[in-house]
C-alpha positions in Angstrom: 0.0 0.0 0.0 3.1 2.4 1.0 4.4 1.5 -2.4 1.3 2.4 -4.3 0.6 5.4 -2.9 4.2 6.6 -3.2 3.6 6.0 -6.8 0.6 8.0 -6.9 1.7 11.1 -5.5 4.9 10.9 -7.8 3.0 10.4 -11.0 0.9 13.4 -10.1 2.8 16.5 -10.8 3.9 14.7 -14.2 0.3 14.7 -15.5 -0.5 17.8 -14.1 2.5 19.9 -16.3 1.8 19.2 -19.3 -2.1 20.5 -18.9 -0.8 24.1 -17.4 2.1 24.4 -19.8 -0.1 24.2 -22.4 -3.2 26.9 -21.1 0.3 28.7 -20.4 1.5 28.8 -23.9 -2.3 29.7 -25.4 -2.4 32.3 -22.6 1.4 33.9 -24.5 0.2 33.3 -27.7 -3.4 34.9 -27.3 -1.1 38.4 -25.5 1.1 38.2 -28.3 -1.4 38.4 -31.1 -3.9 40.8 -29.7 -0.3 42.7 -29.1 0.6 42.4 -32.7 -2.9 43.4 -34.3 -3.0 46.3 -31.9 0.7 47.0 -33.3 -1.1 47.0 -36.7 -3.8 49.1 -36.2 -1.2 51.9 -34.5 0.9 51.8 -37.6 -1.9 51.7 -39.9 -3.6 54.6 -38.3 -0.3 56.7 -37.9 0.8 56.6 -41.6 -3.2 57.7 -42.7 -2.8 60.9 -40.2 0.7 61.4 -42.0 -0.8 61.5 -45.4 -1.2 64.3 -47.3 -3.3 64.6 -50.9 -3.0 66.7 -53.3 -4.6 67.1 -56.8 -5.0 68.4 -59.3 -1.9 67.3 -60.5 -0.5 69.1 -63.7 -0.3 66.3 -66.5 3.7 66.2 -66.5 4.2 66.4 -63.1 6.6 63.0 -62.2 8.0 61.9 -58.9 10.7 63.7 -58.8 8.8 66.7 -59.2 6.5 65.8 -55.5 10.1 65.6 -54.1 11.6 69.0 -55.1 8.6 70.2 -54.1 8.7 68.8 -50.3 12.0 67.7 -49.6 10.8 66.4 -46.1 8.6 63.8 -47.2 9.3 60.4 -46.4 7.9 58.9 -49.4 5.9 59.7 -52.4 2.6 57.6 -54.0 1.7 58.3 -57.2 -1.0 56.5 -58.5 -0.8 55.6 -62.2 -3.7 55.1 -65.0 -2.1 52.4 -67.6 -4.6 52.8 -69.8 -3.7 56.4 -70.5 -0.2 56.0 -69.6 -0.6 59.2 -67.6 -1.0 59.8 -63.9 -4.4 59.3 -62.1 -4.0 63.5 -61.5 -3.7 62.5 -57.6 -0.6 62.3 -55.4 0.2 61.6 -51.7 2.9 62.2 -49.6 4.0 60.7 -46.7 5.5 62.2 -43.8 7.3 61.1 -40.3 4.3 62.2 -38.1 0.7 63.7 -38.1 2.2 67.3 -37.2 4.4 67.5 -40.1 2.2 66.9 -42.2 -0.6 69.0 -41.4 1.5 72.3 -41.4 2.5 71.0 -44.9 -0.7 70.6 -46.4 -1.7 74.2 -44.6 1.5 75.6 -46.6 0.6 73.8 -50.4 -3.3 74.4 -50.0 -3.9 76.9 -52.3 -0.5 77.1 -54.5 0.4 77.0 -58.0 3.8 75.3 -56.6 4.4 72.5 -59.6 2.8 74.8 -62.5 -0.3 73.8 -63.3 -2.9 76.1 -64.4 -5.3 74.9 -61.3 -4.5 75.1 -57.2 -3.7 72.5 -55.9 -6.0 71.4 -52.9 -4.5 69.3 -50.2 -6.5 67.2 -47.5 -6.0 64.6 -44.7 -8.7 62.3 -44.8 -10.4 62.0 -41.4 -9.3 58.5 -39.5 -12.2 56.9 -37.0 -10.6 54.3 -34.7 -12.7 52.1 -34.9 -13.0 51.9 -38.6 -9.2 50.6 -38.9 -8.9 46.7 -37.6 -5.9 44.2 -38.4 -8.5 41.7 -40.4 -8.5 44.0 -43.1 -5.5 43.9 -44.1 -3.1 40.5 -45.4 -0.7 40.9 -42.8 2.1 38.7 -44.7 2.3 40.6 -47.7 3.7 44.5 -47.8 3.2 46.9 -50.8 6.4 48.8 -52.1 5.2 51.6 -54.1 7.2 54.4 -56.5 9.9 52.2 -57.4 11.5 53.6 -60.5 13.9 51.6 -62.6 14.9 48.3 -63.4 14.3 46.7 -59.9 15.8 43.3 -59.1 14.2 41.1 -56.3 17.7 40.6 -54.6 17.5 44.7 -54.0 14.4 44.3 -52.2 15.3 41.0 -49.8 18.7 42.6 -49.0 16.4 45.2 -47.2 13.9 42.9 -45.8 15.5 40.2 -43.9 12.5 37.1 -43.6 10.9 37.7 -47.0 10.6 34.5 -48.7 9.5 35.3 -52.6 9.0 38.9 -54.2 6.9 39.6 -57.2 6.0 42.8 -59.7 2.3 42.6 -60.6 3.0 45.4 -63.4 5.9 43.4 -64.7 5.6 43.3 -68.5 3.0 45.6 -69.1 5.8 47.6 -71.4 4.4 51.0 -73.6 1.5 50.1 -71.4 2.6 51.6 -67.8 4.6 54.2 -69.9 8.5 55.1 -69.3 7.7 57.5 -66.5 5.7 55.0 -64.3 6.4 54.1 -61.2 6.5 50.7 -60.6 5.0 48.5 -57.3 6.1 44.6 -55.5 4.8 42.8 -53.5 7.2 41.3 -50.6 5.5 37.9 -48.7 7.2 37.5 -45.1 7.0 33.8 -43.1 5.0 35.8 -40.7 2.9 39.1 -39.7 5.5 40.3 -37.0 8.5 40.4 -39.9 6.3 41.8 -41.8 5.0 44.9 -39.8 9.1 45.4 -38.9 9.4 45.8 -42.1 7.1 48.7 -42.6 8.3 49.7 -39.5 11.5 50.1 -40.4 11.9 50.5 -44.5 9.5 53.2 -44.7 11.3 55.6 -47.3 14.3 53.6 -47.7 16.0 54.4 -51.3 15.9 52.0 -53.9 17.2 52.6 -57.3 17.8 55.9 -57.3 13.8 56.9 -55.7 12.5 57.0 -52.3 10.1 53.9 -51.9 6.7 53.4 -49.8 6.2 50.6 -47.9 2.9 49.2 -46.5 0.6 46.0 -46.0 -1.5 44.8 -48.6 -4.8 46.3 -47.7 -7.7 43.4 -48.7 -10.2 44.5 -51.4 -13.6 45.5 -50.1 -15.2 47.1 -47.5 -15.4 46.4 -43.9 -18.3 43.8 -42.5 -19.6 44.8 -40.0 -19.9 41.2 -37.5 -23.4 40.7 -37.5 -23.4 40.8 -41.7 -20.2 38.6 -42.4 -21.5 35.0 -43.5 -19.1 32.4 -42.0 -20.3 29.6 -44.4 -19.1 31.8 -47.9 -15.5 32.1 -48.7 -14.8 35.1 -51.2 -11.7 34.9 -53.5 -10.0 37.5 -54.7 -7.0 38.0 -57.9 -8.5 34.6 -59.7 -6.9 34.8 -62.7 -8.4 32.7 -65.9 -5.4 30.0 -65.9 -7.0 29.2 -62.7 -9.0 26.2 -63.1 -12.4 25.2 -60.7 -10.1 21.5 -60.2 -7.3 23.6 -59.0 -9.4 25.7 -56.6 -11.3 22.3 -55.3 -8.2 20.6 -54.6 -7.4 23.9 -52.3 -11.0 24.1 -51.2 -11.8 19.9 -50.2 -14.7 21.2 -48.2 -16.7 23.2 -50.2 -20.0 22.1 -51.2 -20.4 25.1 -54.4 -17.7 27.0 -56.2 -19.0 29.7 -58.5 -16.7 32.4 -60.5 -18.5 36.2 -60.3 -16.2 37.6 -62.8 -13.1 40.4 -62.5 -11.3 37.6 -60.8 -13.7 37.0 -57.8 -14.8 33.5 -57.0 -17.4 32.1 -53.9 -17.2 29.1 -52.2 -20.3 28.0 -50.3 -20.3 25.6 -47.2 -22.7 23.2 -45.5 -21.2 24.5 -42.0 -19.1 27.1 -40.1 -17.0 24.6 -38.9 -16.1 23.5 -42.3 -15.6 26.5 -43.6 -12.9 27.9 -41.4 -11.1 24.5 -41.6 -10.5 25.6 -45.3 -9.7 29.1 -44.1 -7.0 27.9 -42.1 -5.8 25.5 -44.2 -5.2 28.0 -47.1 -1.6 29.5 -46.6 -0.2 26.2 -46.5 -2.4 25.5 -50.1 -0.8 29.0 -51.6 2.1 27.9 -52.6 1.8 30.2 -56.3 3.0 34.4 -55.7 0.0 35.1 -57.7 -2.5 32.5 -55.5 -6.2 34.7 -54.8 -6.7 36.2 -51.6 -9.5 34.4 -49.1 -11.9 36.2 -46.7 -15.3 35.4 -45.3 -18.1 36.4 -47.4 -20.6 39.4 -46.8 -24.0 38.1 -45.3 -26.9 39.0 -48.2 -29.9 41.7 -47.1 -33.2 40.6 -48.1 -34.6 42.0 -50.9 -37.5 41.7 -53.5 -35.2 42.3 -56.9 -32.3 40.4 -55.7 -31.2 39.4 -59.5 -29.5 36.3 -57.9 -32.9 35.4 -56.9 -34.4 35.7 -60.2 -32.1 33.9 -62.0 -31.7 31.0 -59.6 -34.4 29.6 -61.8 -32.6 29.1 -64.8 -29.7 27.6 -63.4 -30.7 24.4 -63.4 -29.4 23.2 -66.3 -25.4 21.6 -67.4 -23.5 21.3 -70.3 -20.5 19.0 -69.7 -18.3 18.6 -72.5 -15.1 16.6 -73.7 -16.5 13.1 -72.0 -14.8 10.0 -72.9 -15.6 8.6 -76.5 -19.0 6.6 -76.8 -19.8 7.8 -72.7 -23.4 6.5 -72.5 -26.5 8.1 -70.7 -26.4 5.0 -68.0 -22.7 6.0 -67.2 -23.5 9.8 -66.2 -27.0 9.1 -64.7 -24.7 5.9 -62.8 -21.8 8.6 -61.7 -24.5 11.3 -60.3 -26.3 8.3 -58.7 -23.2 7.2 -56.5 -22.9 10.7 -55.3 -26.3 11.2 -54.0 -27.8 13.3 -57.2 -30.8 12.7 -59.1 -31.3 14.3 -62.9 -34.4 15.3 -63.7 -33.6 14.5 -68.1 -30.0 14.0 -69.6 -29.7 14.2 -73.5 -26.3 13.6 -75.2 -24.9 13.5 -78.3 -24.1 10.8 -80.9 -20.5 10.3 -80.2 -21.3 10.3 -76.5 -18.8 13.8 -75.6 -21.3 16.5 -74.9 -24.1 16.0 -72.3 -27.2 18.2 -71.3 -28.1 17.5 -67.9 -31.3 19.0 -66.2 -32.3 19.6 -62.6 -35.0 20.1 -60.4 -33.6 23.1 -58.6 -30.5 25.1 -59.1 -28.9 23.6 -55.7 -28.8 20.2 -57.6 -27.3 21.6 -60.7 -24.6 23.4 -58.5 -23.4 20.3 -56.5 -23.7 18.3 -59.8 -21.1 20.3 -61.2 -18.9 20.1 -58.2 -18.9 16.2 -58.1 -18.9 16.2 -61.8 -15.5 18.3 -62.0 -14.2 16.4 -59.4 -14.7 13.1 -61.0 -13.2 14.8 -64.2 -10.2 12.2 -64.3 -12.9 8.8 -64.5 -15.2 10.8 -67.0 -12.9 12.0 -69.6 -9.7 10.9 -68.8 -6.6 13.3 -69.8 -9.0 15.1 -71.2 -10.2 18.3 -69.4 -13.7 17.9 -68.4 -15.6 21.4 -69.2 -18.9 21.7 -67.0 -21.0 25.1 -67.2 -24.2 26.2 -66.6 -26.9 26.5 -69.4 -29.0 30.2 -68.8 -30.4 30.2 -72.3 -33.8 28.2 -73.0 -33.7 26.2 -75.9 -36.9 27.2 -77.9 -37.4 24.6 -81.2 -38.4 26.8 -84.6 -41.6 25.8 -86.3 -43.2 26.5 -89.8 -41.4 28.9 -92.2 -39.1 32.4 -90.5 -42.5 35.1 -91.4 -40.5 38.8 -92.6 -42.5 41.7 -91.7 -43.6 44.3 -94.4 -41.4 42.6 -97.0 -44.2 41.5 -99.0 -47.3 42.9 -100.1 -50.4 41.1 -98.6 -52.6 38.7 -100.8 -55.9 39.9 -102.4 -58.8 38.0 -101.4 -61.9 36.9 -103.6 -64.2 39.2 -102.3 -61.5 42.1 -103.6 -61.1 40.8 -106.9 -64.7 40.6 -107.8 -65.1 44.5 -106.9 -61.9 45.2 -108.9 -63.8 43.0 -112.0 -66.5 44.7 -111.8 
């Protein structure tokens, strides 16, 4: 009995250790990161007070030209239209701290200082506290703006110690961002606190030549307010059209619908929170591309009675899946949708068996169809690329002869005749 309970009150501390170690570390890492987002909002809301616009901007006017004009700016954004190869006629210039810059922008308001034929009006835009939080911005990535020059990547890691992969989004665009433009990178860190160091501490730092801006990338979009962000849509942003749906599945394993919105937008709808921010989580280890789209919960939808979704939920019932496997038969497809819980309301396909026409009782079916359907894409059409898209257009059948309208003059009757007899 003496040995046991020797035993016992050894063995106690050793089970007890691991269970306060570990609420101790969640304890250091919840202070750390409500530490660092409050870090972010501080350095986020300091460089907005320190900004100064000004436009009009005279249709020459260049970098250089911001600079002579304030020498004690720390850096210089100036936002260019490639479509015109010109300025956006808007410029903003960054200073060390609120105080400098609102005595600057008292001194410009007014001038004629870089020549143009209009004064130049200079504002801070008002910052609310609350409007600013750390979710709005992709805390791994940091903007360098008003680069001029050939730039090389190894210029830009030599000042960033922890970046891991650099990239020019404007790289190759030519005659098309114009010989004057300033150009913009994008630097990824391993982490948001090497990141927001280097904001911190490459703010205006010269490279090739310029003074450069440095800043995290801000996500596109508004601010949700909590009560309207839906925690069962994922919203991506930057897909570009080499970007297949299979790609985005095999990121996504979780989602139940995937649908592309245009201008690089894509949604990806969930049967639960839970799943949802599994994928959430998971997707930094999935983007392993510099160009991979940008994730964020979706915004919850306000009712309304001309929602256009709503109205055209209707006629997305319907599927075209093309490039199937030679001779695929009707039993195969309705067999495949059968295994995967799906049920099609009439499937018409071609002679050769390639192209399909599936149809749906509601536009819920159709959607999940063509999730499993691009899935399966490797048992359907082999090394083939299976192509699945919605059908929006009715297919009405043309009867009896095409009529043309006042092409022809109209047919006399009998009755007409007679009188013209007569």
């Amino acid at each position: 009995m003496k040995v046991v309970a020797k035993k016992r009150k050894l063995a106690s501390p050793k089970t007890k250790q691991p269970v306060a170690a570990a609420a101790a570390t969640n304890q250091a890492e919840s202070v750390d990161n409500s530490s660092l987002d409050k870090a972010i909002v501080d350095c986020v809301t300091r460089r907005l007070r320190s900004t100064v616009r000004i436009r009009p901007l005279p249709n020459r006017c260049r970098l250089a030209d911001l600079y002579a004009l304030c020498p004690s700016a720390v850096a210089a954004r100036l936002p260019w239209n490639r479509a015109r190869c010109r300025h956006k006629g808007v410029a903003f210039l960054e200073f060390a701290n609120p105080e400098i810059a609102a005595k600057h922008a008292a001194v410009l308001h007014g001038s004629r200082a870089l020549g143009g034929a209009r004064e130049l009006a200079t504002s801070i835009p008002p910052v609310q506290p609350d409007s600013i939080s750390a979710s709005q911005y992709n805390t791994r990535r940091v903007v360098v703006s008003s680069l001029e020059g050939r730039i090389a990547a190894s210029q830009l890691l030599e000042l960033a110690p922890g970046a891991q992969r650099v990239r020019f989004p404007e790289a190759g665009a030519g005659a098309g961002r114009g010989r004057h433009a300033p150009n913009v990178a994008v630097i990824t860190f391993a982490d948001a606190r090497q990141a927001l160091d280097a904001v911190l501490s490459c703010q205006g730092a010269v490279v090739g030549g310029g003074k450069t801006s440095w800043m995290l990338e801000k996500i596109p979009g508004k601010p949700k307010p909590k009560h309207l962000v839906d925690r069962r849509t994922l919203v991506l942003t930057g897909v570009n059209k080499a970007m297949t749906d299979s790609r985005l599945l095999l990121a996504l394993p979780r989602c139940t619908k995937l649908e592309r919105r245009g201008s690089g937008v894509a949604v990806a709808a969930y049967e639960t929170e839970a799943a949802c921010a599994a994928d959430l989580a998971a997707w930094p280890a999935a983007a392993e591309d510099p160009d991979w789209p940008t994730v964020t919960y979706g915004h919850r939808k306000v009712a309304s009675s001309n929602d256009s979704e709503m109205q055209r939920s209707g006629t997305k019932s319907r599927l075209i899946v093309a490039n199937l496997l030679q001779g695929t038969k009707k039993s195969t497809l309705l067999k495949f949708l059968a295994d995967n819980g799906l049920k099609a309301k009439r499937l018409s396909m071609a002679s050769d068996g390639r192209l399909a026409l599936i149809n749906f009782e509601t536009a819920t079916a159709a959607s999940a169809a063509r999730i499993q359907l691009l899935r399966g894409s490797a048992k359907l059409a082999g090394e083939d690329k299976l192509r699945v898209a919605y059908s929006l257009d009715q297919l009405v059948p043309m009867t009896g002869r095409k009529k043309t309208v006042g092409t022809s003059r109209p047919r006399k009757s009998a009755s007409s005749k007679a009188v013209a007899a007569s």
